[in-house]
N, C-alpha and C positions, 0 to 999 in steps of 0.2 A: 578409274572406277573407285569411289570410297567405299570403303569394306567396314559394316556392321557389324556390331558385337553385342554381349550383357554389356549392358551402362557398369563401369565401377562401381560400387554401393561407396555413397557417400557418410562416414560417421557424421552422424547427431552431435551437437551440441548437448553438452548437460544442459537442463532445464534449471531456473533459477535454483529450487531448494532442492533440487539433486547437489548443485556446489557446496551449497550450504551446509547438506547433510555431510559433506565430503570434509569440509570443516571442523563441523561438532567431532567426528568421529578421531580428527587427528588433533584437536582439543579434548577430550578426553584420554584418548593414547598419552597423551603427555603428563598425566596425572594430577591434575589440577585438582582430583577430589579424592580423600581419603575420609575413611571412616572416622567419624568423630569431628571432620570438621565442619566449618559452620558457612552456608554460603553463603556466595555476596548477595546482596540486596537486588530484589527483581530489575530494578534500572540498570546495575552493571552487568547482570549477565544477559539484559536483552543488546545492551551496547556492544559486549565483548562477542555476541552469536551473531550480532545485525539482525534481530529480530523483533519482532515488538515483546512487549511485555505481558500484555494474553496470553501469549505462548509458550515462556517462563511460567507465567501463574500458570497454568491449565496442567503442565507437566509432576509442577511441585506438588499442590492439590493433589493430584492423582497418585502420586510416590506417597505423601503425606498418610494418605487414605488406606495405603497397603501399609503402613507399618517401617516404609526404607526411609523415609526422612521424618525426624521429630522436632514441630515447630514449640519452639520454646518462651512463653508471654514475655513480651517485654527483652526480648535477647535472641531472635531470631529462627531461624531452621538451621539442624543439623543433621549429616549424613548418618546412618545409624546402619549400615551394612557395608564391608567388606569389599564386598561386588560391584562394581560402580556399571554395569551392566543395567541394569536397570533402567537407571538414572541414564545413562546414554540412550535407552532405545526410548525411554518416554520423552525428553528432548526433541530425540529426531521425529520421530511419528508427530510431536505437534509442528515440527517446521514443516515438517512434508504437507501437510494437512492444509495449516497455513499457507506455504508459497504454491500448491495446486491452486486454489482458490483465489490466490491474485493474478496468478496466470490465466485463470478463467476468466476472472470479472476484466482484467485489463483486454482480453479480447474480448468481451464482447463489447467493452465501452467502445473501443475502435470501430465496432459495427454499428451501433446505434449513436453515440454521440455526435461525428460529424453530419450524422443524418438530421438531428434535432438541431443543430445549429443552423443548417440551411433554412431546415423550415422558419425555424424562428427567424432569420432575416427578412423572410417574407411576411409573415404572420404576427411577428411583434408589436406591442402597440407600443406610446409614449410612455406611460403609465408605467409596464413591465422594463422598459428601456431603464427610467430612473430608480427603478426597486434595482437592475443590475449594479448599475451603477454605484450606488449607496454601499451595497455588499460589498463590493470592490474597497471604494474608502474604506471599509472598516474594518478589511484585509490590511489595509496598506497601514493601518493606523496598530492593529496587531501588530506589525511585523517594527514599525519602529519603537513600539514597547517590549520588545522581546515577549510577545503574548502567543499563546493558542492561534490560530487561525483555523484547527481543525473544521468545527462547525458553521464556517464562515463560508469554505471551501465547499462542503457539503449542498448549503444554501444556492450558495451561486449555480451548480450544476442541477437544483432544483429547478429554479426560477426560469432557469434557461429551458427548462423543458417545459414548463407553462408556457414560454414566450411561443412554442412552436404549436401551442392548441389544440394539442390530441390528449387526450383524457389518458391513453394506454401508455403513450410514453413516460407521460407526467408520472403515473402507477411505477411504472419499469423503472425509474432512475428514485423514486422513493425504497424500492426493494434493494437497487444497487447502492445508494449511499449507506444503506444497515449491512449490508455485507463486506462494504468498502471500509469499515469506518476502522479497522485495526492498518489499513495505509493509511490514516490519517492522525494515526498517533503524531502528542511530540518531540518524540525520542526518533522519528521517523523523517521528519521534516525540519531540516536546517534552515539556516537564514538563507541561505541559497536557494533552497528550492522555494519558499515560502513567498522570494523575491520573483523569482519566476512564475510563479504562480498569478501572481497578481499582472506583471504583466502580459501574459497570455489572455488571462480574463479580460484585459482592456484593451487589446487586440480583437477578440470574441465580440467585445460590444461596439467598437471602432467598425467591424465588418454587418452589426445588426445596425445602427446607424445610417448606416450608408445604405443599406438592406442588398447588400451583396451576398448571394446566400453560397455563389464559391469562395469569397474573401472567410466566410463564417465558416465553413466544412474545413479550407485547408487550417486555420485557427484554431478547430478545435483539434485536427490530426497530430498538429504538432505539441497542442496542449497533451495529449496522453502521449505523444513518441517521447517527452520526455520526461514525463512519468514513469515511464517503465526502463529508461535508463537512466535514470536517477535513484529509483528506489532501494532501498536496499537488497530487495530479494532481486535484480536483476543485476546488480554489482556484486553482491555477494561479499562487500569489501575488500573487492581484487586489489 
């Protein structure tokens, strides 16, 4: 006879900007900011948190605004309080903010996205088949320029939702690429993933082609499974 019990409780995983926040916090413990000095430039401290730089700006502004940091024309921002309290919780609060919100939007793409690619292998016409296409090249031609591909990126998971001919989805991924658009920095996006990216997308259209609409749904699964192990709020820069 096997014998039943309470299940163990299983601990959680930290969630992406719970790490992160775990980060800042022994980044700041370490003293990296004293009164008086002057910080680095929003690029290195989105580099040095793994964060975008929205979220550096939105922080600093807001410190700025109370009087703890004094941006200085021409010669930058400097700490202007003692305390560095502050400055560590306005930090955290935009990371939190921030990595909720990709945690959000990255589920629910996984709910809606490989649903629109199916469709669209069915529902695609020529027309939209070579508007993918096109986007694609000029991803690819970004990435051997060392260029942006952000809005290119955006594009492509537009168009893809036209291809599947629902009016509401087409709407839904117009509101997710504006909410999405701070993972598509390119402080965010290496040559690596930027490479990856393109060829997923030609994977996507390789399965609309063919009009396999399970070749398109698993294409686009794995398009976002490595989206969010790639990104940096799910690395957290381990």
């Amino acid at each position: 006879m096997v014998k039943t019990g309470a299940a163990t409780p299983t601990a959680r995983p930290l969630r992406s900007y719970q790490k992160l926040s775990e980060r800042l916090r022994q980044f700041m413990a370490d003293g990296h900011f004293h009164d008086g000095d002057r910080l680095p430039p929003e690029r290195s401290l989105a580099e040095s948190f793994g964060v975008s730089r929205s979220s550096v700006r939105e922080a600093i502004r807001t410190l700025a605004e109370k009087g703890l940091l004094e941006s200085r024309h021409g010669d930058g921002t400097y700490v202007r309080v003692p305390d560095m309290e502050p400055l560590r919780k306005a930090i955290i609060e935009a990371v939190h903010s921030e990595g909720v919100l990709f945690d959000e939007v990255t589920e629910y793409r996984r709910i809606v996205e490989p649903a629109i690619a199916e469709l669209a292998a069915l529902r695609r016409t020529l027309n939209q088949l070579d508007q993918l296409k096109i986007i694609t090249c000029d991803q690819q031609r970004c990435l051997l320029l060392g260029e942006d591909d952000g809005a290119l990126d955006a594009r492509f998971h537009q168009q893809l939702a036209e291809c599947a001919g629902n009016r509401l989805l087409a709407e839904t991924i117009t509101q997710l690429n504006a909410l999405y658009a701070g993972g598509r920095m390119p402080e965010l996006r290496d040559a690596t993933w930027r490479q990856f990216s393109v060829s997923s997308h030609l994977q996507i259209i390789d399965a609309l082609e063919r009009q396999s609409p399970e070749e398109a749904r698993k294409a686009a699964e794995v398009h976002i499974d490595h989206v969010v192990s790639k990104h940096l709020f799910a690395t957290a820069r381990d």
